[in-house]
C-alpha positions as a Python dict, from the first residue, in 0.01 Angstrom:
ca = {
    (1, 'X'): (0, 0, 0),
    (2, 'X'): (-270, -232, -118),
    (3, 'X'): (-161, -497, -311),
    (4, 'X'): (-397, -828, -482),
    (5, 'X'): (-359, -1104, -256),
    (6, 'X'): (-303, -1412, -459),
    (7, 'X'): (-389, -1696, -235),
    (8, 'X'): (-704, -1529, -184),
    (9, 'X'): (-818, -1497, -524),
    (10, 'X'): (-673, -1901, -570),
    (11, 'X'): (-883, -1987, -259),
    (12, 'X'): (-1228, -1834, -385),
    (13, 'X'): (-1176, -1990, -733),
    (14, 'X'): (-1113, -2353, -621),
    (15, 'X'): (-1406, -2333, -418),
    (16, 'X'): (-1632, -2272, -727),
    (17, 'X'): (-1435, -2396, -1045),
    (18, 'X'): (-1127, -2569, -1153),
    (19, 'X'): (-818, -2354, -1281),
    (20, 'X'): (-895, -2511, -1640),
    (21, 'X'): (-1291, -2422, -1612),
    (22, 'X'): (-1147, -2022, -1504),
    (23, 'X'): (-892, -2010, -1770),
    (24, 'X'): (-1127, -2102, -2044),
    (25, 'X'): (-1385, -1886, -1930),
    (26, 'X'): (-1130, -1598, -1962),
    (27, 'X'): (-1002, -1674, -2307),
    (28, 'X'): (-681, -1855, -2247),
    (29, 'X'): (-608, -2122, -2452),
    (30, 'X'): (-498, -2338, -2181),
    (31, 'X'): (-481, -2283, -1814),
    (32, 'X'): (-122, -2193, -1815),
    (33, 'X'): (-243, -1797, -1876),
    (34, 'X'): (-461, -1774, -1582),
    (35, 'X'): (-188, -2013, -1351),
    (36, 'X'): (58, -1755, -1438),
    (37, 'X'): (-156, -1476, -1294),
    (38, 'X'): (-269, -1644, -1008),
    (39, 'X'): (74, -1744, -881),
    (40, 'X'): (212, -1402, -943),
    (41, 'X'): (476, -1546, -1262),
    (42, 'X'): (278, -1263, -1476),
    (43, 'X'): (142, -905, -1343),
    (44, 'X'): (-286, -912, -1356),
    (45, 'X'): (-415, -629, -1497),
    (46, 'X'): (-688, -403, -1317),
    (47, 'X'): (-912, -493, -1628),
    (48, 'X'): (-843, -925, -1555),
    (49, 'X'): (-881, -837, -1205),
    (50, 'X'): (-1218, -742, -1264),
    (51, 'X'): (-1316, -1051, -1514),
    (52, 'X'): (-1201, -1283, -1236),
    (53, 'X'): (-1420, -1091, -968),
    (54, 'X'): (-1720, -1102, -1211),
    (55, 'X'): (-1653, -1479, -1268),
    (56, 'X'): (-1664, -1559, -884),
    (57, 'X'): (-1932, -1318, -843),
    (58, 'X'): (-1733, -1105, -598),
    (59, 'X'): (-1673, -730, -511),
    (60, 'X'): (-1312, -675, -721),
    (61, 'X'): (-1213, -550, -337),
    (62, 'X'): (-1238, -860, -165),
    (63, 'X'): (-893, -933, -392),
    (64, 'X'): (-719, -626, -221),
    (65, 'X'): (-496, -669, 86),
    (66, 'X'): (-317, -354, 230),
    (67, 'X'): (62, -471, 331),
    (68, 'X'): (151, -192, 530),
    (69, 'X'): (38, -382, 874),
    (70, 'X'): (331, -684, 778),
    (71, 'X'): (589, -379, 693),
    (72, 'X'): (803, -206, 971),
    (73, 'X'): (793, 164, 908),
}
């Protein structure tokens, strides 16, 4: 199953932008919106998904990990 991979999406922001600078540019009112998405406290939405991936000027895939390979069938 492919699931968003988190630490991923955390690592690609903090290279270009603080969470505060990401957070604003999304709308939040403070960064405690976008913190909560990144460290999995709230569900991200497909459509947030691709905001973020338009922010960091990546393909919305590069967020996608498939977990089957770390699961024993």
């Amino acid at each position: 199953m492919l699931t968003v991979d988190l630490k991923k999406m955390k690592k690609l922001r903090k290279k270009q932008m603080s969470l505060e600078q990401m957070s604003s540019k999304l709308g939040y009112g403070s960064p405690n919106g976008y913190y909560y998405l990144e460290t999995g406290h709230s569900k991200i939405s497909a459509e947030m998904l691709a905001k973020v991936a338009m922010i960091l000027k990546v393909p919305i895939t590069d967020f996608f990990v498939d977990d089957r390979n770390s699961q024993d069938d």
